[in-house]
C-alpha positions in Angstrom: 170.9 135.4 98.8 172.3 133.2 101.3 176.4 134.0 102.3 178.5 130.8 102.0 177.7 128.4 104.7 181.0 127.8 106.4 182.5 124.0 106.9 184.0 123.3 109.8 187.2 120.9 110.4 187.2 118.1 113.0 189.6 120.4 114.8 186.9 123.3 114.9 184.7 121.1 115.5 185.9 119.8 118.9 186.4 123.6 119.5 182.6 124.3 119.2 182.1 121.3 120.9 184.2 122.4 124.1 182.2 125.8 124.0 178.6 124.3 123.7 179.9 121.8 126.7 180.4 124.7 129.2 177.0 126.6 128.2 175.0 123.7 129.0 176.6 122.7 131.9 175.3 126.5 132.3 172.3 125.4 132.4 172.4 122.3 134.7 173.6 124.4 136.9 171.2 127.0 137.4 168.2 124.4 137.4 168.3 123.4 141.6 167.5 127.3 141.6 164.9 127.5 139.5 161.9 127.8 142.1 159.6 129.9 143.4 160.1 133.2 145.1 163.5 133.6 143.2 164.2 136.4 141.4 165.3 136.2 137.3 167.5 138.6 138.1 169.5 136.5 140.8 169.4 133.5 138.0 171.2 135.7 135.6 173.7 136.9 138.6 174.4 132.9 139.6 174.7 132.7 135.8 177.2 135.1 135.2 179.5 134.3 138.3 179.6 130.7 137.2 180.7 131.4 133.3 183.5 134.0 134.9 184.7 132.0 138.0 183.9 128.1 137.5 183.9 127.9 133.4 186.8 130.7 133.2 184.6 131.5 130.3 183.3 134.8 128.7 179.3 135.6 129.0 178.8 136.7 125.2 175.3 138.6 125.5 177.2 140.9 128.1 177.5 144.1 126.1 175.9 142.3 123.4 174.0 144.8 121.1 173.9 146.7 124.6 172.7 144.0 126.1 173.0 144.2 129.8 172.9 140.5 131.3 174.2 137.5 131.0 171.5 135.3 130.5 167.8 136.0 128.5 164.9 134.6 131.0 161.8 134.1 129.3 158.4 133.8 131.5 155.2 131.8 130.4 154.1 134.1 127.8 157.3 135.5 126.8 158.6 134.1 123.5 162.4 135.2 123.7 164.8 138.1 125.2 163.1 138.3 127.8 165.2 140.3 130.4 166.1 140.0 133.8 164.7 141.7 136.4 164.7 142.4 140.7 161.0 142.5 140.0 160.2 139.8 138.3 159.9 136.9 141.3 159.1 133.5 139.6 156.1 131.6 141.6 154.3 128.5 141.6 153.0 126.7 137.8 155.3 129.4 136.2 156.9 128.2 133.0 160.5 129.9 131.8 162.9 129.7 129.5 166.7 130.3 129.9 168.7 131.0 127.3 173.2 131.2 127.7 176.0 131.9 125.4 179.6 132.1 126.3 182.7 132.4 124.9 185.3 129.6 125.6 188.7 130.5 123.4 187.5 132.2 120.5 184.5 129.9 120.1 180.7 130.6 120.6 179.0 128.2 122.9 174.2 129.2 122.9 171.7 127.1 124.0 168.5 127.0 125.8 165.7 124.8 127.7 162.4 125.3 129.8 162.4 124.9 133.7 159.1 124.6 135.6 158.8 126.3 138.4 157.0 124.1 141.4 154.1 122.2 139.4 152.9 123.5 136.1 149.6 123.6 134.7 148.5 120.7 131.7 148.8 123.1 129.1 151.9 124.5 130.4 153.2 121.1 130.3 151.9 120.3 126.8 153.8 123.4 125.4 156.9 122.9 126.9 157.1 119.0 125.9 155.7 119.9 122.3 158.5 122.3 121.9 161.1 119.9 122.8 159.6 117.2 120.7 159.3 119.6 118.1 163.2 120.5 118.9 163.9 116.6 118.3 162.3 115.9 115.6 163.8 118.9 114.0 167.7 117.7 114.9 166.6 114.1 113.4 166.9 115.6 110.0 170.0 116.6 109.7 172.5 114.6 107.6 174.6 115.3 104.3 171.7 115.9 101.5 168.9 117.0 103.4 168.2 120.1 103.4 167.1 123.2 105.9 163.0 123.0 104.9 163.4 118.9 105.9 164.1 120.9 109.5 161.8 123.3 109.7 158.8 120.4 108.3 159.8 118.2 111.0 159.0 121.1 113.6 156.2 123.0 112.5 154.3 119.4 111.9 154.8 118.3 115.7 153.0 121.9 116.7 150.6 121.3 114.6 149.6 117.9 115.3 149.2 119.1 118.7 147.2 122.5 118.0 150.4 124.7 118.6 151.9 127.3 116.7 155.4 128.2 115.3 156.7 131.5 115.6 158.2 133.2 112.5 160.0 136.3 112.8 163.1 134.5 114.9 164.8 131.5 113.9 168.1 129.7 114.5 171.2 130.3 113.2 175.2 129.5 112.2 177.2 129.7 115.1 181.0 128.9 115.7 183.8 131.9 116.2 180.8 134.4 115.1 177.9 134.2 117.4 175.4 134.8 114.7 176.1 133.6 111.4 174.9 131.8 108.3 172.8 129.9 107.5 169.3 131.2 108.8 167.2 128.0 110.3 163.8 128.4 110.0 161.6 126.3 111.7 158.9 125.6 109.6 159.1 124.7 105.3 158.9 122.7 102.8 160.7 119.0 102.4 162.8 119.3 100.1 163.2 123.1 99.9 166.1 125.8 101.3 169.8 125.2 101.7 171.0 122.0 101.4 173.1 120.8 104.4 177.2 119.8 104.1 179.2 118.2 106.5 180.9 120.8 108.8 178.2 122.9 108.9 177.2 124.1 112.7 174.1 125.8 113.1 171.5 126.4 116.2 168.0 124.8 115.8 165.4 126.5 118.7 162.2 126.8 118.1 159.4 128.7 119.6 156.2 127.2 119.8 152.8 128.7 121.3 149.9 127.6 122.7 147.9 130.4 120.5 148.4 132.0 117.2 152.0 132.6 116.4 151.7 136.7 116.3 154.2 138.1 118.5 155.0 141.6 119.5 158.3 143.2 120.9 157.8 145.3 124.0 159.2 148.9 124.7 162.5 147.5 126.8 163.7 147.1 122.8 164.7 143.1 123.8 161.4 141.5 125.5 159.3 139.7 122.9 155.8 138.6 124.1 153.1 136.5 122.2 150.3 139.0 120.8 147.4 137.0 122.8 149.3 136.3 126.1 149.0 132.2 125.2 152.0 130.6 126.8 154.9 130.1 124.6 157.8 127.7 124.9 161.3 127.3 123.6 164.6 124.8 123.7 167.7 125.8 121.8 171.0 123.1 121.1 173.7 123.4 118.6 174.2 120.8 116.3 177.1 119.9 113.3 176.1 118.0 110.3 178.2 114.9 110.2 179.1 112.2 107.4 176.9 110.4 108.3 174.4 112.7 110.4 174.5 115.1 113.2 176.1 115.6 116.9 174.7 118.2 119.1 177.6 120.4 120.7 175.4 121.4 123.8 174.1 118.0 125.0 172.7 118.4 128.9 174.2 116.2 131.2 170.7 114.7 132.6 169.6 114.7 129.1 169.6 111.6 126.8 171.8 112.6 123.8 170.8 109.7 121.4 168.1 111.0 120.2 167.1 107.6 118.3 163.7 108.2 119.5 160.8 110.8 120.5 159.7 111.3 123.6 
C-alpha cells in the first residue's frame, strides 16, 4: 500500500525548483571534463568542491547510507551506483552516467544524464539516445488524471521499439525535503493502471535502459550494479511536478531544450 503522496504548494514548489537548478548546473559543469584519461574519481572531487564552494550547497549522497562520494559514476555497462574510483580512467568510445543530489535549504535537488567520452560506438549511441527519448516520452505524460502506468508505458514502449530493455528492480521516486519518498515510479506498466497523479506531486522519473536483457546484478562493493550480460546500459534522471495543467521539470540543463513539445 502506497503512503500518501504529498502535494506540494507553489511556495514548495519554487523551493524544489531552486534545489534541482543547482544539481543540474552540477552537471553542466562537470561535462568540459568529461574526457579521456580522467579519472571518475577526480569527477566526483570537481563535483563535490563545486556543490560546497560555488552552489554553497550540501552533497546529499555524502554519508548517504555510508555512502562515501559525492557523485554515483556509472560506466558503459554499469546500470547505477556505480562508485568512484582512482582506478577507474575513462577512455576513448566510453559511455557514463553521472548522477548528483544536493541539498539547497532543506530541499532535495537529484538528477542525472549520459556523457560520451571522445566518440562512442553506434550502439553506444543508440542506447544513450533511446534512454533519453525513453526519459521524454515518459515526462509527456504527466498531467492531473493520468496516472503513474501512463509513465512507465510511455518508457518501456520506446525501448522496445528499439530492441532495448528496461530495468526493473530500481525505479524513480518522490523527492522534495526527503530525498527518497513516495510515490515509487516505475518505468514500465499498464495505461491506465497505478497511482493516479495530483497537482503538487514531485517525483523523479530515470530510467535505465539496456542494450541486452534487463537482468542486473549488484557487485560485492554493496553500491555498483552491473547488467548480468555486460550489454551497455544507459540512464537520464530529471525531477518533475505535476501541474494544473501538466508538468515542469525542476532540473532542466542549461544546454538542454526544456519544452519538451517534441521527441527527438
Amino acid at each position: 500500500m502506497m503512503d500518501h503522496v504529498p502535494l506540494r504548494s507553489s511556495e514548495e514548489i519554487a523551493m524544489s525548483r531552486a534545489a534541482g537548478k543547482l544539481a543540474a548546473e552540477v552537471l553542466a559543469m562537470i561535462a568540459a571534463y568529461v574526457k579521456p584519461g580522467v579519472t571518475t574519481e577526480a569527477l566526483d572531487r570537481r563535483c563535490h568542491d563545486y556543490i560546497v564552494d560555488v552552489l554553497q550547497a550540501t552533497p546529499a549522497n555524502l554519508g548517504y547510507q555510508g555512502y562515501q562520494h559525492t557523485v554515483l559514476t556509472s560506466v558503459n555497462h554499469v546500470v547505477c551506483h556505480g562508485v568512484p574510483s582512482a582506478t577507474k580512467v575513462l577512455k576513448d568510445g566510453d559511455i557514463v552516467n553521472i548522477d548528483v543530489a544536493l541539498i539547497k535549504d532543506g530541499w532535495f535537488g537529484d538528477t542525472s544524464r549520459m556523457y560520451f567520452v571522445g566518440e562512442p560506438s553506434v550502439l553506444a549511441r543508440r542506447v544513450v539516445n533511446a534512454s533519453f527519448e525513453a526519459l521524454r516520452a515518459g515526462i509527456l505524460q504527466v498531467r492531473p488524471g493520468a496516472t503513474l502506468g501512463d509513465v512507465g508505458y510511455a518508457i518501456q514502449s520506446v525501448a522496445h521499439r528499439e530492441g532495448f530493455s528496461v530495468v526493473r528492480e530500481y525505479c524513480g521516486h518522490g523527492i522534495g525535503q526527503t530525498y527518497h519518498d513516495d510515490p515509487q515510479v516505475l518505468h514500465y506498466g499498464r495505461p491506465g493502471q497505478g497511482l493516479r497523479l495530483e497537482a503538487g506531486m514531485i517525483f523523479t522519473i530515470e530510467p535505465m535502459i539496456n542494450a541486452g536483457r534487463r537482468d542486473t546484478r549488484q557487485l560485492a562493493d554493496g553500491w555498483t550494479v552491473v547488467t548480468k550480460d555486460h550489454s551497455l546500459s544507459a540512464q537520464w534522471e530529471h525531477m518533475v511536478a505535476v501541474t494544473e495543467t501538466g508538468f515542469e521539470v525542476l532540473t532542466p540543463w542549461p544546454d538542454e531544450d526544456g519544452s519538451y513539445a517534441t521527441i527527438a
